[in-house]
C-alpha positions in Angstrom: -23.4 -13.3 6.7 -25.3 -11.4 4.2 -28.8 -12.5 5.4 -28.2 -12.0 8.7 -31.3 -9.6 10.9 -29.1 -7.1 12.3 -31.9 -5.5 13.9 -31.5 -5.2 17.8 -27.6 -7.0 17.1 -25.0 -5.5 20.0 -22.1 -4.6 18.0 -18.9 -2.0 19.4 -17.4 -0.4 16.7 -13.6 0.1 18.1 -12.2 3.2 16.7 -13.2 6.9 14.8 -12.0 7.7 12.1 -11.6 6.4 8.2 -13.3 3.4 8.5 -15.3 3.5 11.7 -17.4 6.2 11.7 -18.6 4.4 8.1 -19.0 1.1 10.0 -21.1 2.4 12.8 -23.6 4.3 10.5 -23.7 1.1 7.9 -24.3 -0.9 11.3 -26.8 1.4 12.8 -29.1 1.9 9.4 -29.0 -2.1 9.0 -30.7 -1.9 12.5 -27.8 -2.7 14.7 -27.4 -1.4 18.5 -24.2 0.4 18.0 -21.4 1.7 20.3 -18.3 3.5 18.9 -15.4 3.2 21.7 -12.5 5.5 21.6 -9.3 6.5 22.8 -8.7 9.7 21.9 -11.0 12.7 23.7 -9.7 15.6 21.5 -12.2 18.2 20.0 -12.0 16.3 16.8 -13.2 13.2 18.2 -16.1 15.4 20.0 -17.4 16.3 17.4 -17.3 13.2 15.3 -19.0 11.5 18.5 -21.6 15.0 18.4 -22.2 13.5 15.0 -23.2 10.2 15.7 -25.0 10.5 18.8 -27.5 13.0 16.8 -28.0 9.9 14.5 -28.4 7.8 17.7 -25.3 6.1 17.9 -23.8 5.7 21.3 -20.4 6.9 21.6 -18.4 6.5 24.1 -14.6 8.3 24.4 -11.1 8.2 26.5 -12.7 4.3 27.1 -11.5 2.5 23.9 -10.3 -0.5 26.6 -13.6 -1.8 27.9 -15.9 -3.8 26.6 -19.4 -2.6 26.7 -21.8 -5.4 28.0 -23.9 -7.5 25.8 -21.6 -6.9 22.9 -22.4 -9.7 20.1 -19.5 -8.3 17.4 -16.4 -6.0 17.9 -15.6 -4.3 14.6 -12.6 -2.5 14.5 -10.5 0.0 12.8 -7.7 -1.5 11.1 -4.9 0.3 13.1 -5.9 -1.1 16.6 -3.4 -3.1 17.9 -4.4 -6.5 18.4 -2.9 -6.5 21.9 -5.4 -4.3 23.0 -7.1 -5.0 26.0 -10.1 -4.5 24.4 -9.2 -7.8 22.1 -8.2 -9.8 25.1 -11.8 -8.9 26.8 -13.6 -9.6 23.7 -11.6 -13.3 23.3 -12.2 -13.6 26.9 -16.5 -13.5 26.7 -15.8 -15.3 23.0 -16.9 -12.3 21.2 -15.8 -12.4 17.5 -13.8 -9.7 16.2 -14.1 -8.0 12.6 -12.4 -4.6 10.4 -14.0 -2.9 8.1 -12.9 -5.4 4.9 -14.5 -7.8 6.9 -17.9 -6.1 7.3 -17.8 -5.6 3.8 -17.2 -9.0 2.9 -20.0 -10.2 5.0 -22.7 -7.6 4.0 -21.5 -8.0 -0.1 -24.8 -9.2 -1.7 -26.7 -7.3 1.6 -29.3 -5.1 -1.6 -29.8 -8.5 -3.0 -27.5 -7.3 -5.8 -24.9 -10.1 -7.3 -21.5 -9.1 -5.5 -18.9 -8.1 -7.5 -15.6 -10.4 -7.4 -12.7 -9.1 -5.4 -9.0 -8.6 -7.0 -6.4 -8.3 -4.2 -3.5 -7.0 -3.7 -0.8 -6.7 -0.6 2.5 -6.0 -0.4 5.1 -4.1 1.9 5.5 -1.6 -1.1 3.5 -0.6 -4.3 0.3 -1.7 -3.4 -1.7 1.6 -4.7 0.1 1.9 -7.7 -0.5 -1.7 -8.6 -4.4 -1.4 -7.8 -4.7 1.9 -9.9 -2.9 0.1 -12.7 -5.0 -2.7 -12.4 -8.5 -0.9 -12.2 -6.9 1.5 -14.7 -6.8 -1.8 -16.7 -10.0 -3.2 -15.9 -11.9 -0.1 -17.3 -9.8 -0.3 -20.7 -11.5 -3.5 -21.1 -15.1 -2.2 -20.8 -15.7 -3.2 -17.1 -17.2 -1.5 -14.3 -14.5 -1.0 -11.6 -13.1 0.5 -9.0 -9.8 1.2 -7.0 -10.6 0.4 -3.3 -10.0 -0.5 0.1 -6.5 0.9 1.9 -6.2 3.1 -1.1 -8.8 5.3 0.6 -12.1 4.5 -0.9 -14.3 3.0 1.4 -14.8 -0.6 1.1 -18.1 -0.4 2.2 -19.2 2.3 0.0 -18.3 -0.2 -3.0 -20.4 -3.0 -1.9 -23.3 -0.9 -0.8 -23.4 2.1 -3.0 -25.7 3.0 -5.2 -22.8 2.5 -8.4 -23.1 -1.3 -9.3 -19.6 -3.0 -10.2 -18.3 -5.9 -12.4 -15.1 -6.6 -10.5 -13.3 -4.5 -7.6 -9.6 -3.7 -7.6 -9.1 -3.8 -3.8 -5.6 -3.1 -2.2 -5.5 -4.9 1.5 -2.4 -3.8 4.0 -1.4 -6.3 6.7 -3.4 -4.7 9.5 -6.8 -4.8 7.2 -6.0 -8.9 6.5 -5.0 -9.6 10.3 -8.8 -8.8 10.7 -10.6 -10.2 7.9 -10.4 -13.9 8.6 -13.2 -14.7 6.1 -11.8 -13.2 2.9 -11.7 -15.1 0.0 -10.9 -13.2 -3.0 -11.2 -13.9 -6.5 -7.1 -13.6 -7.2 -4.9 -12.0 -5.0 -1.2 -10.8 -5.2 1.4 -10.2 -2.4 3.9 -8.0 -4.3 7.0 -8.3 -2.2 7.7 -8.6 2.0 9.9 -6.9 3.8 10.2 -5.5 7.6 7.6 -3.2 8.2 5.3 -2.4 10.8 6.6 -5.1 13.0 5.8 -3.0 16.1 1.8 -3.9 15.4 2.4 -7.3 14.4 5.1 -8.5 17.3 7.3 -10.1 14.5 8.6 -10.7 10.9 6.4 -14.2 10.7 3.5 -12.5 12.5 3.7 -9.8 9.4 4.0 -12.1 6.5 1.4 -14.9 7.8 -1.0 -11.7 8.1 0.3 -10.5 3.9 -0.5 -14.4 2.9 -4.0 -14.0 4.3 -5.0 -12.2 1.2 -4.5 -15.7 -0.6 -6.6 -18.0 1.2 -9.6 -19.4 -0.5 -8.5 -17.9 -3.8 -10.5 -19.2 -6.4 -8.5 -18.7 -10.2 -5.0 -17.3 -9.8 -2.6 -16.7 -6.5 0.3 -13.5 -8.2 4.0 -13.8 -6.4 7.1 -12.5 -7.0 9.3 -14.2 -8.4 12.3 -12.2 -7.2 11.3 -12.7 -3.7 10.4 -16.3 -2.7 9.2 -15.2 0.9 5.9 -14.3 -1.5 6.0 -17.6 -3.2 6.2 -19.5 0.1 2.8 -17.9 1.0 1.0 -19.3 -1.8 2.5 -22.8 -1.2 1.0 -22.5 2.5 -2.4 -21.2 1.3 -5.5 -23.3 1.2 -7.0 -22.1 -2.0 -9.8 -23.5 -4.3 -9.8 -26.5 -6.4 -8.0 -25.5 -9.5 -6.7 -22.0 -8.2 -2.7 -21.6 -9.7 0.1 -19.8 -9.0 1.5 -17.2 -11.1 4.2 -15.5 -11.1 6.1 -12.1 -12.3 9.3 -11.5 -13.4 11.6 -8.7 -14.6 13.5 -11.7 -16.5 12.0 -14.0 -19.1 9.8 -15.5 -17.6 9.0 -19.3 -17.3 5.8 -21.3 -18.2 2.8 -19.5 -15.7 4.5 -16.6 -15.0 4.8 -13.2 -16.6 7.7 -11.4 -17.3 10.3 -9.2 -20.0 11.5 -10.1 -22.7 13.4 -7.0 -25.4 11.6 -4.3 -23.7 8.0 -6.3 -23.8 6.1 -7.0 -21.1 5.0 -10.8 -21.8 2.4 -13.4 -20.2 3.3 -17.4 -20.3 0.2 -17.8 -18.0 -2.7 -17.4 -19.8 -2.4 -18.4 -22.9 -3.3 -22.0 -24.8 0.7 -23.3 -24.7 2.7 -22.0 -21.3 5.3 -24.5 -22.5 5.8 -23.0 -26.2 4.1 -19.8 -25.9 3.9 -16.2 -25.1 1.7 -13.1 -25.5 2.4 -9.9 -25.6 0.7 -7.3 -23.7 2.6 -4.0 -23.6 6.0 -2.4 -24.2 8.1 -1.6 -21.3 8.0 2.3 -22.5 4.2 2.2 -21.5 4.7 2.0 -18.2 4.8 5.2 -16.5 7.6 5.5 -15.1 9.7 2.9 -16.6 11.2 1.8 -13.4 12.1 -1.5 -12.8 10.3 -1.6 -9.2 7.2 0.1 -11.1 7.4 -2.5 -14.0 7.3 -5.1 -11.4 3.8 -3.7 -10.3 2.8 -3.8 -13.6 3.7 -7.3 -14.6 1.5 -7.8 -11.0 -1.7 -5.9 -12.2 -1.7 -7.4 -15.4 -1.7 -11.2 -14.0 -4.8 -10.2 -12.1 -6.5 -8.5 -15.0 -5.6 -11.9 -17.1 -6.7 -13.9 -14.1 -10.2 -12.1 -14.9 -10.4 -13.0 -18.5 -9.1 -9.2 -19.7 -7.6 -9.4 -23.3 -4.0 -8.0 -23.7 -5.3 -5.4 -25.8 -6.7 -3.7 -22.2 -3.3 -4.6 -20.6 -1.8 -2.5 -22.9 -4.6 0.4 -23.1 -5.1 0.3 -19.4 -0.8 1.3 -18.6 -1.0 3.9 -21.4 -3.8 5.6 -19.7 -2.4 5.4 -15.6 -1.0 8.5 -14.4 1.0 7.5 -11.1 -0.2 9.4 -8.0 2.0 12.4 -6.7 5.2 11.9 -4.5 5.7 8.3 -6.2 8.8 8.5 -8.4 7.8 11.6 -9.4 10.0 13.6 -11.6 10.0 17.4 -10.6 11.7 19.4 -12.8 15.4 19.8 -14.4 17.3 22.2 -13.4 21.2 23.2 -14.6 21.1 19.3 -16.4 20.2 17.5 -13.0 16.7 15.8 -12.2 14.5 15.8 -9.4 12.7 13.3 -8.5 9.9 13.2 -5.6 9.4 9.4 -4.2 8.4 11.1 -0.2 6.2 7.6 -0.4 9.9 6.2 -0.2 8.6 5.5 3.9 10.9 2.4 4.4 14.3 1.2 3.4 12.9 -1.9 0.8 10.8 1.1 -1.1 13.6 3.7 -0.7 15.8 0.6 -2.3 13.8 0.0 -5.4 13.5 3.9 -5.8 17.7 4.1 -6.1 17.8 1.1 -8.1 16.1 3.4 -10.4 18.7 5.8 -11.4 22.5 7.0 -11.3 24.4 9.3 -10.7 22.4 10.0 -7.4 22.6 13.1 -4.7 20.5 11.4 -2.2 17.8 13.1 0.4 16.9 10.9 3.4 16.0 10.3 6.7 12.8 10.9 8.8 11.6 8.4 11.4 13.1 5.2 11.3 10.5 3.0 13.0 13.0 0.8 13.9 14.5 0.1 10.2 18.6 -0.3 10.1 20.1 0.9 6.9 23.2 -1.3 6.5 21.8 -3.4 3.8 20.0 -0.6 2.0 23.3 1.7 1.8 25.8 -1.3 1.2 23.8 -1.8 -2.2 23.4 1.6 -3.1 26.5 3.3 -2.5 28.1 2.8 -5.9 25.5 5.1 -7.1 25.9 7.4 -5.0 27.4 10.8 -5.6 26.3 12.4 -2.4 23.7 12.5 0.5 22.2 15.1 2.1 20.5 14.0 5.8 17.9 15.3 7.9 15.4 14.2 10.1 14.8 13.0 13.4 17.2 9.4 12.8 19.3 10.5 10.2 22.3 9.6 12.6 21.0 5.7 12.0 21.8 6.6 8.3 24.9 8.3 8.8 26.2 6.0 10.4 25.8 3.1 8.1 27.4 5.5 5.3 30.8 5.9 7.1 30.8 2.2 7.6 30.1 0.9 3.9 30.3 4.1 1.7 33.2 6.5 3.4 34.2 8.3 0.3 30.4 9.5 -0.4 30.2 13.5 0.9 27.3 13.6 3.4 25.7 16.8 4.5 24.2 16.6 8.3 21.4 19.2 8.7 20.7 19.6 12.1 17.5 20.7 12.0 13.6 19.0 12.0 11.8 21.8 11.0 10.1 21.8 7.9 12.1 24.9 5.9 14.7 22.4 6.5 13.9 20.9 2.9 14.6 24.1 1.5 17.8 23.9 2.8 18.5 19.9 1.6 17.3 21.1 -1.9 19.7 23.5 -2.0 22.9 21.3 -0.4 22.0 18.4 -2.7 21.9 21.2 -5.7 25.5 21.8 -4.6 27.1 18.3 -4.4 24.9 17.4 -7.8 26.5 17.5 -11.1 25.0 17.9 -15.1 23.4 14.2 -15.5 22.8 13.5 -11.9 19.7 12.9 -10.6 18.7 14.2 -6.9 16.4 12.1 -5.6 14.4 12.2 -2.3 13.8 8.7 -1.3 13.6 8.9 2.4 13.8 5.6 3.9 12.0 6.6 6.8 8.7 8.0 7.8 7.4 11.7 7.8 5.6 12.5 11.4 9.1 14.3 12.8 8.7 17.2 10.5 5.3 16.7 8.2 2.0 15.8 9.0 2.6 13.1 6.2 5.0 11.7 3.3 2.5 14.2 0.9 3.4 17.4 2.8 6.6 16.6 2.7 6.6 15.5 -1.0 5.0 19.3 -2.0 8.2 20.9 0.4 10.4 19.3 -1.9 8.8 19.6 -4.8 8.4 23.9 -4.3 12.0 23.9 -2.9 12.9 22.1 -6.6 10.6 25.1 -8.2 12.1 27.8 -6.2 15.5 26.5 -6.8 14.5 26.3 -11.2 13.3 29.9 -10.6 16.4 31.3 -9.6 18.7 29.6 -12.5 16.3 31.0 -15.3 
């Protein structure tokens, strides 16, 4: 829809925020007659709308469920529910509805300038990491690239900015891909599936249909996990170009077109001359930072992309070397009295929290939070041999107590019944006490953040200066 006149075009931009205030100005400088609908009426929201209306942009708030008349195009922030009444109005008067990857698809190629192919990637957990690896990647081999999309960096910045790219490592979450029905990426990856955010999406088959969206029309390579066949049942449903294959990645040897480890090296039987007979190497295990398994997984993932784009295994290598992992990701604190901390706040859900204690053992283990609906019976029955101890808190840590006395009885649990946030201070401390020389104390939540911190960042830097207070007193 790149050479469409937007001039005098009636669209509602549904949402303020991340990705709609950006919308609506894109919208409104293209020529576009452009109202911003809201829910919220706080002081924040006043002033965004203060904003926009000094730029003429109508804005109208506390109204996010109407409709304005004569709307042409609903463009919406990815969060928005799609049973919104606003969505039932719009599919009602047959008005289409768009997010912000959508606009961005349509308007790629808007400056006349040759649009950059798209490398996707989904994925209930590691989906930053694996698009920083992968642009980290990109730019070893000499291209122009950037890390976009749900990773915070506006889609429609990249496509419309002044910085001109050869290739765009985008990370997509479910909500983004339930609204971007004409996506058709060059490769794209769904890392793993597993129950999350099922309250948006109504159900498990809702969620995943949404993830598999991110393969459709692919043109050179579809990425699944190997491990998880849920991922690999998405690319069999796909419609996908003539020619487009499916690879996949393994922590195993891996098989002809996929990509996996073989004596500590990361290895690719996808793109090479001979998948029956051959294999190329591309990095050592020890060049992934950190070295663990879940985070060698996203590498394996990021690396089929870049190879999907041609990128030589010299850059596969160059690219992990270089990547520094964001904060509160596996993050390795400090040691203090022979036990290590590690920081994975990120940890928001039980499938992430059970890659993170895959990762090590002995383990004095920090959870709970908001549960969001997760249960924990599976994720405790397959950790509790590793466990050495658990220290609770959190608005449902009773959820997680609970499946500890059924399947792991003989693990201590300390129950701090508290929510505030000098609580961590005081789970730092416990877990200190139940930990011994060689353990490792690792806060891996399972569960989301809002009970106690604005986010899983704030809570990451609670732990991490409880870990630093805790080293300063046992120099």
């Amino acid at each position: 829809m790149s050479n469409v006149d937007w001039r005098g075009k009636r669209v509602t931009v549904a949402g303020l925020g991340v990705s709609g205030i950006p919308a609506a100005r894109v919208l409104h400088g293209l020529g576009a007659v452009v109202t911003v609908v809201n829910d919220g009426d706080d002081e924040r929201s006043r002033g965004q709308a203060a904003e926009l209306e000094a730029q003429g942009i109508a804005v109208r708030l506390g109204d996010g469920a109407t409709l304005p008349e004569s709307t042409e195009l609903v463009v919406t922030a990815p969060g928005w529910r799609p049973d919104k009444p606003l969505f039932a109005a719009a599919a009602e008067a047959g008005v289409p509805v768009w997010g912000d990857v959508e606009l961005a698809w349509r308007l790629r190629g808007q400056d006349g300038r040759k649009p950059a192919p798209w490398l996707a990637v989904t994925g209930t957990n590691g989906k930053t990491t694996t698009v920083r690896m992968l642009a980290s990647i990109l730019e070893a081999a000499g291209l122009r690239t950037a890390a976009v999309g749900n990773i915070g960096v506006s889609l429609l910045d990249a496509v419309l900015g002044e910085e001109t790219y050869d290739v765009l490592a985008v990370e997509l979450s479910s909500y983004q891909l339930h609204w971007a029905p004409s996506l058709r990426a060059h490769s794209g990856a769904v890392l793993n599936l597993a129950p999350d955010h099922l309250d948006w999406h109504g159900s498990m088959e809702a969620y995943a249909a949404d993830k598999g969206r991110i393969y459709e029309g692919n043109t050179v390579a579809c990425v699944y996990n190997a491990a998880d066949p849920a991922t690999e049942d998405l690319v069999r449903e796909a419609d996908v170009e003539e020619g487009c294959r499916a690879i996949g990645f393994t922590l195993a040897t891996p098989g002809p077109s996929q990509l996996g480890v073989v004596d500590g090296i990361l290895v690719d039987r996808a793109f090479v001359a001979n998948r029956q007979k051959q294999a190329q190497e591309l990095a050592e295990v020890a060049d992934v930072n950190p070295p663990a398994p879940h985070n060698i997984a996203n590498a394996l993932a990021a690396a089929a992309l870049a190879r999907a784009f041609g990128v030589p295994p010299t850059a596969v290598r160059d690219g992990l070397r270089a990547f520094r992992p964001d904060p509160h990701r596996i993050e390795h604190v400090a040691d203090v009295a022979g036990v290590t901390y590690i920081d994975d706040s990120k940890a928001t859900n039980t499938h992430a929290a059970e890659a993170s204690l895959a990762a090590y053992e002995p383990i004095v283990w920090i959870a709970g939070g908001l549960a969001k609906g997760a249960t924990f019976d599976e994720l405790v029955k397959g950790c509790a041999g590793r466990l050495r101890g658990v220290v609770l808190m959190g608005a449902d840590r009773a959820l997680i107590r609970e499946a500890l006395a059924r399947h792991a009885p003989e693990v201590p649990v300390t129950d701090l019944d508290r929510t505030d946030t000098g609580a961590m201070s005081e789970a730092v401390r416990e877990a200190a006490r139940l930990a011994r020389p060689g353990d490792t104390v690792l806060m891996a939540p399972a569960c989301a953040s809002m009970d106690m911190f604005v986010n899983y960042n704030k809570r990451g830097e609670a732990f991490a200066e409880a870990v630093r207070a805790l080293a300063a007193e046992n120099a």
